[in-house]
N, CA, C and O of each residue as an XYZ file, in Angstrom:
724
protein
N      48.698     51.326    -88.850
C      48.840     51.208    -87.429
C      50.284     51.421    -86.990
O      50.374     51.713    -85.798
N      51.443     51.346    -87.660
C      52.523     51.156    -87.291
C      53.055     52.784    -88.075
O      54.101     52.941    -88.705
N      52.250     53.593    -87.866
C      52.467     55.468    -88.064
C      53.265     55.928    -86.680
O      53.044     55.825    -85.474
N      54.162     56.412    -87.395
C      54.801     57.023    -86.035
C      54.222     58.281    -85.079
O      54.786     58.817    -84.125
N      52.607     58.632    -85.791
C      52.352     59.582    -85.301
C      51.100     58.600    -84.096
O      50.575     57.494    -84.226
N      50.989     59.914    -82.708
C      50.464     59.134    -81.695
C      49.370     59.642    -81.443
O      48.996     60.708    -81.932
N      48.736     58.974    -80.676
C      47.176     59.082    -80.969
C      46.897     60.141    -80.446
O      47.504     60.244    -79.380
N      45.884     61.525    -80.798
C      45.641     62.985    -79.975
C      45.549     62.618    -78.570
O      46.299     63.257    -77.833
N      45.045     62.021    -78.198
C      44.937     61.678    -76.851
C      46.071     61.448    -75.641
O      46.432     62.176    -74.717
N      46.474     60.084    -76.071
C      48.075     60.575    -75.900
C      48.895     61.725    -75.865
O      49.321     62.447    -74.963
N      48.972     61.706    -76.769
C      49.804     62.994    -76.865
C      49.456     64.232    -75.791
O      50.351     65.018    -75.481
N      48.314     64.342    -75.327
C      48.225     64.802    -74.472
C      48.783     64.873    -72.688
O      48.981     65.831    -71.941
N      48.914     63.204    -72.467
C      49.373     63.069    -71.651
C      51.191     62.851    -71.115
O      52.015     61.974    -71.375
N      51.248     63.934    -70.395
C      52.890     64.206    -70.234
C      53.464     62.543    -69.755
O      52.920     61.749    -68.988
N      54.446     62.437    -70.348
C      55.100     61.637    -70.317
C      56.773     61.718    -69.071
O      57.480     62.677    -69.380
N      57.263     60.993    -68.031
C      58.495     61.362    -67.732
C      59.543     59.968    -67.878
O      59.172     58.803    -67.738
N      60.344     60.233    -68.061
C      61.479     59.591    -68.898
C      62.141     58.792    -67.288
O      62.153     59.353    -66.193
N      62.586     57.530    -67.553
C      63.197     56.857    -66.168
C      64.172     56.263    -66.632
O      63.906     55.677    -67.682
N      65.811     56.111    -66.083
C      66.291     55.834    -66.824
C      66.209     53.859    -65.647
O      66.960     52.884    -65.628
N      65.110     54.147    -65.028
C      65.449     52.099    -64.485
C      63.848     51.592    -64.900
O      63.321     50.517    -64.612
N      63.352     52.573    -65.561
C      62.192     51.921    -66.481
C      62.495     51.492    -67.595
O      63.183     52.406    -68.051
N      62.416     50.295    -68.743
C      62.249     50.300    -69.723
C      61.065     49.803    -70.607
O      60.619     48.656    -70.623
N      60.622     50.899    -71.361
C      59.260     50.566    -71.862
C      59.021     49.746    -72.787
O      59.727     49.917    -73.781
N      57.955     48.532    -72.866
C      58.007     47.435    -73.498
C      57.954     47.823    -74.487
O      57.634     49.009    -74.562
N      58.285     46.914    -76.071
C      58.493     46.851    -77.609
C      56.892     46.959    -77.602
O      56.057     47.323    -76.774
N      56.870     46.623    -78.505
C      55.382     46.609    -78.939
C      55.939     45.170    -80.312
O      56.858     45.104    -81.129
N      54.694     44.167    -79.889
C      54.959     42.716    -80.485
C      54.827     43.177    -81.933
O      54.434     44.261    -82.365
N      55.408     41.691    -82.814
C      55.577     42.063    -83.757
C      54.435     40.775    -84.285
O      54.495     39.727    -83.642
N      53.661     40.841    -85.161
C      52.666     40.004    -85.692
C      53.140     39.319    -86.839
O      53.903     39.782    -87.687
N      52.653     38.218    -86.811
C      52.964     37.347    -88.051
C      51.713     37.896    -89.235
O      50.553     38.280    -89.083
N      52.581     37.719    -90.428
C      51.563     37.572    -91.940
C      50.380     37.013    -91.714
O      49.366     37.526    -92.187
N      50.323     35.718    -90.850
C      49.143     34.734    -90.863
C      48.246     35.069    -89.695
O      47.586     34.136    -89.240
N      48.103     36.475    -89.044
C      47.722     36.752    -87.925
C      45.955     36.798    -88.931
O      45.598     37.159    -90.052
N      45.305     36.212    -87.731
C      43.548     36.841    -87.873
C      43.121     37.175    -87.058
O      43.578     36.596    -86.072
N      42.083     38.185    -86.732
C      41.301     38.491    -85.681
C      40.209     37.590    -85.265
O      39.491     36.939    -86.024
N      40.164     37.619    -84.045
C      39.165     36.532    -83.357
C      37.495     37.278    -84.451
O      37.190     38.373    -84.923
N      36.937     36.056    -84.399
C      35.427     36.394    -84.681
C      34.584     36.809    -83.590
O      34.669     36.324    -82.462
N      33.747     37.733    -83.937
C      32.695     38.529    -82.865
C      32.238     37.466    -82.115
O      32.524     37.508    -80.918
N      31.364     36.173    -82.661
C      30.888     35.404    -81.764
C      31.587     34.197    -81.553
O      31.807     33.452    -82.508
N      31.825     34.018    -80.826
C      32.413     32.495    -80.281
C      31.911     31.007    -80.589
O      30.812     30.627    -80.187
N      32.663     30.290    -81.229
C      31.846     28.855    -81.646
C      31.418     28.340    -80.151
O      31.760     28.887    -79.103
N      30.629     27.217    -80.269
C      29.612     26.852    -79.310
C      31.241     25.353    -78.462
O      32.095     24.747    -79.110
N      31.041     25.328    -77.295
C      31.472     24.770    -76.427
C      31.976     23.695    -76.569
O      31.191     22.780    -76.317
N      33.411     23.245    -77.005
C      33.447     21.005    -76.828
C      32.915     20.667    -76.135
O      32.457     19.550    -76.380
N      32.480     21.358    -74.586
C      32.599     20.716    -73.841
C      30.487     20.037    -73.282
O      29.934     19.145    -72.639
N      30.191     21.107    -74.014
C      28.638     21.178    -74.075
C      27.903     19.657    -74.696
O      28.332     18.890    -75.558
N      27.222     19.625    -74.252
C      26.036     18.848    -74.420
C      25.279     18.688    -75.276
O      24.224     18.521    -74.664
N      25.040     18.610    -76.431
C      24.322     18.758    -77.573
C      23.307     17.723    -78.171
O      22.160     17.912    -78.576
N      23.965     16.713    -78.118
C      23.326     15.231    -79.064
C      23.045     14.525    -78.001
O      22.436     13.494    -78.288
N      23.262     14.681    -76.813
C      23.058     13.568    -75.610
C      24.129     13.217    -75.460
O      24.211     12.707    -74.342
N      25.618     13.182    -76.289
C      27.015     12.385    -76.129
C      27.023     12.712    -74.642
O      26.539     13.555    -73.887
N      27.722     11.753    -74.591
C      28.673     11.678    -73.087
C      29.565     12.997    -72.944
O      30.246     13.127    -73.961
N      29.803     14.103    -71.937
C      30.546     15.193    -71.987
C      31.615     14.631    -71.608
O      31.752     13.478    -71.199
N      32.510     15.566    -71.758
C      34.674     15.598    -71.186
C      34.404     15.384    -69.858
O      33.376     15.929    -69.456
N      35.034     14.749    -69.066
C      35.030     14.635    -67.872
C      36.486     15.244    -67.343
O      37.276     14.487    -66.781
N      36.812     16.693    -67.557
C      37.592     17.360    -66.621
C      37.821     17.599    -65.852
O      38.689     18.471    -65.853
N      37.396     17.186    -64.653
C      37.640     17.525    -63.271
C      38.355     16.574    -62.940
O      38.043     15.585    -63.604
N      39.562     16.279    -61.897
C      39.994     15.304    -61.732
C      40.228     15.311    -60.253
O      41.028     16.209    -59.991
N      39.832     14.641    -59.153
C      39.728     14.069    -58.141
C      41.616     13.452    -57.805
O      42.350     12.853    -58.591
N      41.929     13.937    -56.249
C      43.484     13.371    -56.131
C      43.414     11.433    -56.123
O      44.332     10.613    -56.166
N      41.937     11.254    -56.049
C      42.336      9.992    -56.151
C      42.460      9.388    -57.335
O      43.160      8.381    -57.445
N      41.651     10.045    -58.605
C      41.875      9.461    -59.978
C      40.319      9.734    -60.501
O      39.902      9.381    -61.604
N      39.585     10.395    -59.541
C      38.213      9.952    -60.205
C      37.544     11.011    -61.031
O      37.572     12.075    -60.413
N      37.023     11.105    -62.060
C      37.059     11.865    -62.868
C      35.309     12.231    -63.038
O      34.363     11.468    -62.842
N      35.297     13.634    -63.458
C      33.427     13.829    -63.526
C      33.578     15.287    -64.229
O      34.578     15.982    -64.407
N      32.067     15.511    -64.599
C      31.790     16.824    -65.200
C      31.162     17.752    -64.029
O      30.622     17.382    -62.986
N      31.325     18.683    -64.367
C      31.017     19.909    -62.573
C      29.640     19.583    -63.203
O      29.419     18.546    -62.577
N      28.883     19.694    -63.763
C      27.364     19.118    -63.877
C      27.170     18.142    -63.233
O      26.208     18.168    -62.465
N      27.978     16.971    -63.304
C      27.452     15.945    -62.784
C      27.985     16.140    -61.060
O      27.436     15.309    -60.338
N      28.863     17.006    -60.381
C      29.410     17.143    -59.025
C      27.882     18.311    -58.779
O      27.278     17.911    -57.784
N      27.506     18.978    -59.113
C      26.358     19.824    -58.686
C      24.853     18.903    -58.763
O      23.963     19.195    -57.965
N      24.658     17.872    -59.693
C      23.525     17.177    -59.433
C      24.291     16.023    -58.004
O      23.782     15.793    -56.907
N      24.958     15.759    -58.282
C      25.375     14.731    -57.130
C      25.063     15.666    -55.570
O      24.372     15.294    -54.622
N      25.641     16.641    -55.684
C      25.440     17.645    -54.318
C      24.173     17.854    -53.968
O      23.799     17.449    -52.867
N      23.150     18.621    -54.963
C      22.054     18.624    -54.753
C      21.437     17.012    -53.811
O      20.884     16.964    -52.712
N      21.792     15.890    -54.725
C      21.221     14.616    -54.442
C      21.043     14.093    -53.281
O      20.128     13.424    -52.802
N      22.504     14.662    -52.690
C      22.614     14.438    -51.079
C      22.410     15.295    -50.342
O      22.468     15.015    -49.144
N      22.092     16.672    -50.744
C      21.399     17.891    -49.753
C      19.910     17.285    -49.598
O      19.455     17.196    -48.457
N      19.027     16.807    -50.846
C      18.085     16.292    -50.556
C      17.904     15.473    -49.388
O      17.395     15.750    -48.302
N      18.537     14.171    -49.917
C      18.800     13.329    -48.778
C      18.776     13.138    -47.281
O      18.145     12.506    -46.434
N      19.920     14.123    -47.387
C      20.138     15.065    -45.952
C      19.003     15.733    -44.633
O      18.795     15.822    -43.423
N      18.465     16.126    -46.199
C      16.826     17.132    -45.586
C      16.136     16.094    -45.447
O      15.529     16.162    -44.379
N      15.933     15.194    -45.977
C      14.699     13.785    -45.912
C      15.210     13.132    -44.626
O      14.551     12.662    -43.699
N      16.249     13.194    -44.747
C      16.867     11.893    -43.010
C      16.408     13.124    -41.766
O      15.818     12.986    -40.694
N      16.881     14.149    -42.344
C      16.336     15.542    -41.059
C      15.139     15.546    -40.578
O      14.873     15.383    -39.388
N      14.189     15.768    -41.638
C      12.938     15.615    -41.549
C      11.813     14.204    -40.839
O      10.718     14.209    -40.278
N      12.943     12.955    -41.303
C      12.008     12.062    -40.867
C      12.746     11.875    -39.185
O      12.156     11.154    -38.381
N      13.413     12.238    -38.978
C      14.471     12.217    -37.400
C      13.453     13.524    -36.634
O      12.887     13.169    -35.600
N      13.254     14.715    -37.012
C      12.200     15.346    -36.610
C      10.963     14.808    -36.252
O      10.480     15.137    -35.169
N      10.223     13.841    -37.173
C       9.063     13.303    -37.082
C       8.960     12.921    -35.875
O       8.210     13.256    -34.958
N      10.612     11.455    -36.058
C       9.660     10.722    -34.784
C      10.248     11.299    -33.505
O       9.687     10.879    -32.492
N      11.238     12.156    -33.305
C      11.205     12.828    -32.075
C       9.978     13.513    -31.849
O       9.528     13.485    -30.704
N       9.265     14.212    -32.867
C       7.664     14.285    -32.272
C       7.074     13.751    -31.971
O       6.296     14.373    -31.249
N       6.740     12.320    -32.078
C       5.639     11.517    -32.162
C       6.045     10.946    -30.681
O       5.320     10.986    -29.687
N       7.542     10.335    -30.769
C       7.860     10.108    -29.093
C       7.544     10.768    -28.303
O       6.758     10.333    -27.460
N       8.070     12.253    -28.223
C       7.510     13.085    -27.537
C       5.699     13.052    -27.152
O       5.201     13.044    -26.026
N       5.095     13.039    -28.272
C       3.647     12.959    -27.801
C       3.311     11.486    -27.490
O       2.163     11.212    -27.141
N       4.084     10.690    -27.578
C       3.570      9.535    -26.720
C       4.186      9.490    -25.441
O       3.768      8.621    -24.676
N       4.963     10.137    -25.104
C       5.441     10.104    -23.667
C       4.544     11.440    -23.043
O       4.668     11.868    -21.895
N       3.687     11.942    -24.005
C       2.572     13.139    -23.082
C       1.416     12.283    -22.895
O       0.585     12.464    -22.005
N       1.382     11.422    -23.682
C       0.041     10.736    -23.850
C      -0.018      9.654    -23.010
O      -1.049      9.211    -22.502
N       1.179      9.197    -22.855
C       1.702      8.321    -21.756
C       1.076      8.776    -20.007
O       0.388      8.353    -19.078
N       1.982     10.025    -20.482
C       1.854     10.827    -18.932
C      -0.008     10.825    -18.406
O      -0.598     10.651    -17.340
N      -0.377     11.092    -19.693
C      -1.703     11.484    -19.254
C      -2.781     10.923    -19.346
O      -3.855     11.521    -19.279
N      -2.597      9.132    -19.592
C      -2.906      8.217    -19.545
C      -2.871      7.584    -17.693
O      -3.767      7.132    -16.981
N      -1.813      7.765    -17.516
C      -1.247      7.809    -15.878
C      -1.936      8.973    -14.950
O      -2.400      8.736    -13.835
N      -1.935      9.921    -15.405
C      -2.511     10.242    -14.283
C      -4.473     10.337    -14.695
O      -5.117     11.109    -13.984
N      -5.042      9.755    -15.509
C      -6.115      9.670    -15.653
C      -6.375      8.325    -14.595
O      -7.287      8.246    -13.773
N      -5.427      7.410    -14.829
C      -5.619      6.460    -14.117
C      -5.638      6.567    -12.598
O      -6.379      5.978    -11.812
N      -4.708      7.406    -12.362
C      -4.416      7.338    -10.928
C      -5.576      8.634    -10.416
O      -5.754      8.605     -9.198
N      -6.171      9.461    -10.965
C      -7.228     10.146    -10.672
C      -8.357     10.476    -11.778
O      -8.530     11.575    -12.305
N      -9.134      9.223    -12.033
C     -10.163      9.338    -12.726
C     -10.805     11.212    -13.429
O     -10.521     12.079    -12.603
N     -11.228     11.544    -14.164
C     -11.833     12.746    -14.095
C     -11.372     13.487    -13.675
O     -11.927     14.533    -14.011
N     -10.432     13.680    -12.935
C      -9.905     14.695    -12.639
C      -9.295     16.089    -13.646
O      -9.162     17.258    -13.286
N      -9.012     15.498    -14.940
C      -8.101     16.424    -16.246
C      -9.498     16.734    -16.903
O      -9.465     17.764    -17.577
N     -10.888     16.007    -16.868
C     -11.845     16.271    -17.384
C     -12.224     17.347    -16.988
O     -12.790     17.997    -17.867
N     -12.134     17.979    -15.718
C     -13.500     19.278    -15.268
C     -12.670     20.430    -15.525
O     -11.454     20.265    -15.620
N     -13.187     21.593    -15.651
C     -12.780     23.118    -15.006
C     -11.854     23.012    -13.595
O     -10.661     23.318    -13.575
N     -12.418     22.647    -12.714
C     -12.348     23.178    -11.527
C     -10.745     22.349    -11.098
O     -10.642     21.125    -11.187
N     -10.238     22.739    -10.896
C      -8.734     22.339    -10.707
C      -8.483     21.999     -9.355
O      -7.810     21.011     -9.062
N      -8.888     22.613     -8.673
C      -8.551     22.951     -7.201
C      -9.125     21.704     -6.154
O     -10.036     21.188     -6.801
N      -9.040     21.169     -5.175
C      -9.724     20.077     -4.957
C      -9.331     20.150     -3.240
O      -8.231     19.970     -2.717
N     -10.611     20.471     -2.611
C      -9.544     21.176     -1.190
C     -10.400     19.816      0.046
O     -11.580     19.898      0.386
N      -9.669     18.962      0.394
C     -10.570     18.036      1.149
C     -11.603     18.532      2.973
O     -11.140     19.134      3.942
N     -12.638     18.121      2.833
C     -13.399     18.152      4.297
C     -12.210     18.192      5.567
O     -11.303     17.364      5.640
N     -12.426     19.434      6.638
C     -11.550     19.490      7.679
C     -12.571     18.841      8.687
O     -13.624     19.386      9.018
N     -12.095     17.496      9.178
C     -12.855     17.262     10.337
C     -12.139     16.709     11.682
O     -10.932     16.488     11.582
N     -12.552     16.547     12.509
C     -12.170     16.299     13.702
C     -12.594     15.149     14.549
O     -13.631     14.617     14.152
N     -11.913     14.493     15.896
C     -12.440     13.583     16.594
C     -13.115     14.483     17.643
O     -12.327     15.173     18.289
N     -14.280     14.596     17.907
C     -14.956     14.855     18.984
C     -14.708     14.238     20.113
O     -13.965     13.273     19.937
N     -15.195     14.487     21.780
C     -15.104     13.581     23.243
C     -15.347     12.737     22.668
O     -14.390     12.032     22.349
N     -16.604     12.348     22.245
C     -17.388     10.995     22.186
C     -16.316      9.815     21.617
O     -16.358      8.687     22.109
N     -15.350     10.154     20.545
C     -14.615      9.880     20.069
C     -15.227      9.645     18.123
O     -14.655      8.966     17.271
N     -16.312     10.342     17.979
C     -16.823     10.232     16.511
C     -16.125     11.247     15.755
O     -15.353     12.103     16.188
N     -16.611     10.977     14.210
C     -15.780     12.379     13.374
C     -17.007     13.241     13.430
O     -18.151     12.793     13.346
N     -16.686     14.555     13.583
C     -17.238     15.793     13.488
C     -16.502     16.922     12.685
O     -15.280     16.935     12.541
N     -17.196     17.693     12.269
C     -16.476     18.529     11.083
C     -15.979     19.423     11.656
O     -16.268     19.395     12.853
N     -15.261     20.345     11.333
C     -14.381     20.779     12.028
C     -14.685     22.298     12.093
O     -14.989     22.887     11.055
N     -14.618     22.909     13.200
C     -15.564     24.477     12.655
C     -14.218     25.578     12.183
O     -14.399     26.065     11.067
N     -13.206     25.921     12.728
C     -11.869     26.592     12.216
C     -11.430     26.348     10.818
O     -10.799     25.316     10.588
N     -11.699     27.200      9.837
C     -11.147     26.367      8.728
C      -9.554     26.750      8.574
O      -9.138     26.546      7.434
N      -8.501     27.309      9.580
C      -7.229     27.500      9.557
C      -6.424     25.996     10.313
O      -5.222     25.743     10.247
N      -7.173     25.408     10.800
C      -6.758     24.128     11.577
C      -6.577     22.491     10.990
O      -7.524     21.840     10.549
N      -5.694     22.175     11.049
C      -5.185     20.728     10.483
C      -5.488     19.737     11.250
O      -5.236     19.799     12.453
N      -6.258     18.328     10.529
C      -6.339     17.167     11.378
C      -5.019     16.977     12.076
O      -4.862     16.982     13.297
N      -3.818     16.762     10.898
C      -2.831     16.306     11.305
C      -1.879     16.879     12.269
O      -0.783     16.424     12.594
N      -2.694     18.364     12.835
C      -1.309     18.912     13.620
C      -2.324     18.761     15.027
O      -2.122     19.466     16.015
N      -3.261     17.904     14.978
C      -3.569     17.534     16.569
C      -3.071     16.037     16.692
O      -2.663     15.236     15.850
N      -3.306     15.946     18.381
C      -3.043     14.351     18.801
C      -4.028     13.881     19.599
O      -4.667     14.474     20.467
N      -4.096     12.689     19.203
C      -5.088     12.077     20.039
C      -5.206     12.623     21.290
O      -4.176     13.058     21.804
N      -6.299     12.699     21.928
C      -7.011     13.001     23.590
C      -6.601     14.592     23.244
O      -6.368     15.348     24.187
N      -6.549     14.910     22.331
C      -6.046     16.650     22.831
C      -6.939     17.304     22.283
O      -7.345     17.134     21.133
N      -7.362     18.207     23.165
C      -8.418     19.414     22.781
C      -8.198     20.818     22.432
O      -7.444     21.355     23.244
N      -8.525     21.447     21.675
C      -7.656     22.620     21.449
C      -9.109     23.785     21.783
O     -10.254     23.512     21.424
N      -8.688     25.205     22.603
C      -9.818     25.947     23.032
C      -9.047     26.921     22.930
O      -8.084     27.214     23.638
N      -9.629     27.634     21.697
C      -8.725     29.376     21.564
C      -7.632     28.781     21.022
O      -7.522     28.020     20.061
N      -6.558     29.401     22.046
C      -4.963     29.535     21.328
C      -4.640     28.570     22.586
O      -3.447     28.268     22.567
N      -5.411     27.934     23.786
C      -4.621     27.004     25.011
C      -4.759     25.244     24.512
O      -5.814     24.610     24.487
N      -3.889     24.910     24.280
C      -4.210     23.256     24.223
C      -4.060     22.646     25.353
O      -2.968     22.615     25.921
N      -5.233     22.030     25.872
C      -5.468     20.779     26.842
C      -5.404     19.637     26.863
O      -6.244     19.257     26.047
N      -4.799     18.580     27.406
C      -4.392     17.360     27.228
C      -5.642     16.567     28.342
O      -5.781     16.757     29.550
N      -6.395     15.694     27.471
C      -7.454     14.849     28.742
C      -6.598     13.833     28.346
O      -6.056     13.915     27.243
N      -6.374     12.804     29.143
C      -5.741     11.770     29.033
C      -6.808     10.690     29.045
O      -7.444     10.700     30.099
N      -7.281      9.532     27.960
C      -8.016      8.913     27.999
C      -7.988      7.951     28.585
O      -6.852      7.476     28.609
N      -9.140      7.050     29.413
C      -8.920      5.521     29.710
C      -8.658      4.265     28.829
O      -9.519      3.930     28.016
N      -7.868      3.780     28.918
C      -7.547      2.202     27.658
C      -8.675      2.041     27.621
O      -9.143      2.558     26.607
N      -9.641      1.410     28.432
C     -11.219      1.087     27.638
C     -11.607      1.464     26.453
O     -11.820      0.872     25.395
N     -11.696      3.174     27.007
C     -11.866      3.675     25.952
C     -11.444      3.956     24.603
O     -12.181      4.264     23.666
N     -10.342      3.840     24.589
C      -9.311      4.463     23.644
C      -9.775      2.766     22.753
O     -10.339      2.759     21.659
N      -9.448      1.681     23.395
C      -9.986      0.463     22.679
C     -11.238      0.416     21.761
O     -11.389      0.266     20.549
N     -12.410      0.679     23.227
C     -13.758      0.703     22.309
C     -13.639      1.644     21.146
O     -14.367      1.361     20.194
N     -12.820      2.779     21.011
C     -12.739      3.703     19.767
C     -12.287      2.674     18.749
O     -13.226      2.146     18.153
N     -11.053      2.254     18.401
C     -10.449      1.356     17.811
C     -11.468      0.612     17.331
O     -11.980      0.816     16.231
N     -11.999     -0.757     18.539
C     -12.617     -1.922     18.200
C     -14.084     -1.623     17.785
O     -14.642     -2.660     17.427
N     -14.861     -0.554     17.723
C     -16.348     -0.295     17.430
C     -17.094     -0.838     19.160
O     -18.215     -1.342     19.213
N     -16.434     -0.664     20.124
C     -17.605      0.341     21.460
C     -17.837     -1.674     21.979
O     -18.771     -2.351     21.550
N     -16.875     -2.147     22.817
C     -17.487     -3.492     22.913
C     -18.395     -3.688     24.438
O     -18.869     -4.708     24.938
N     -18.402     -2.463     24.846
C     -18.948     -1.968     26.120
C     -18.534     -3.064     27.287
O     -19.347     -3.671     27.984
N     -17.209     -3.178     27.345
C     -16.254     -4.178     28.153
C     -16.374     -2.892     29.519
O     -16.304     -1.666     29.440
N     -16.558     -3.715     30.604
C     -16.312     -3.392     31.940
C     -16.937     -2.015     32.035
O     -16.331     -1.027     32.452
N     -18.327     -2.023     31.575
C     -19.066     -0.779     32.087
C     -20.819     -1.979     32.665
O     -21.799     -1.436     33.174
């Protein structure tokens, strides 16, 4: 190995000379030099018999562990993590459906059957006070109880005002006590 002649290959490749380069020695080996073996002996640091492993890692506070044991620890609390997630999911569901169940408990109450049928829509009887002063149904179905007033009659598009007698307007009220007729 130590032939002054250079390898064909080399030799091929031009070389240029620097005089603020200097090219390293080439080391000099001891008598007692050996070459590494092809395969590598098996690990100190490994696991074999069950022993307790090296605990190399060292923590700034002093605390010491094997990266095996920092990757099961990590895992341990990703678990964890996911389990507290998961059960925090739950009962925000379950609240949630008790505040629907809530809701719809309430309005079952406050309108019987109503969430039970098809028919959604619920449009009440338009009726009216007649002269006589009784209810009569109302024949316009564009017309509101509430946008008439008492004694007022409505004909077409003209509203007429009869102005009633207190008697009367009473006997309506009191059920007809046929006072001063």
């Amino acid at each position: 190995m130590n032939s002054s002649r250079s390898h064909p290959l080399l030799a091929q490749v031009p070389l240029t000379v620097s005089p603020f380069v200097s090219l390293p020695a080439a080391p000099i080996l001891p008598y007692t030099y050996k070459p590494l073996p092809s395969t590598l002996p098996p690990s100190s640091t490994a696991d074999q018999n069950g022993a307790e492993r090296d605990k190399y890692v060292v923590a700034s506070s002093g605390h010491t562990a094997h990266p095996d044991e920092i990757i099961a620890s990590c895992q341990a609390l990703q678990a964890h993590i996911q389990k507290v997630q998961d059960d925090a999911e739950a009962k925000i569901k379950a609240w949630q459906n008790q505040l629907k169940e809530q809701d719809l408990a309430e309005k079952r109450r406050v309108a019987p059957g109503w969430l039970d049928r098809d028919e959604k829509i619920l449009e009440p009887k338009r009726i009216s006070i007649a002269n006589n002063g009784n209810l009569a149904e109302q024949g316009r179905p564009g017309e509101n109880i509430m946008d008439q007033q008492d004694g007022v009659q409505q004909a077409g598009t003209k509203t007429i005002a009869t102005p009633l007698p207190a008697g009367e307007e009473l006997d309506r009220a009191f059920g007809g006590l046929q006072v001063g007729k």
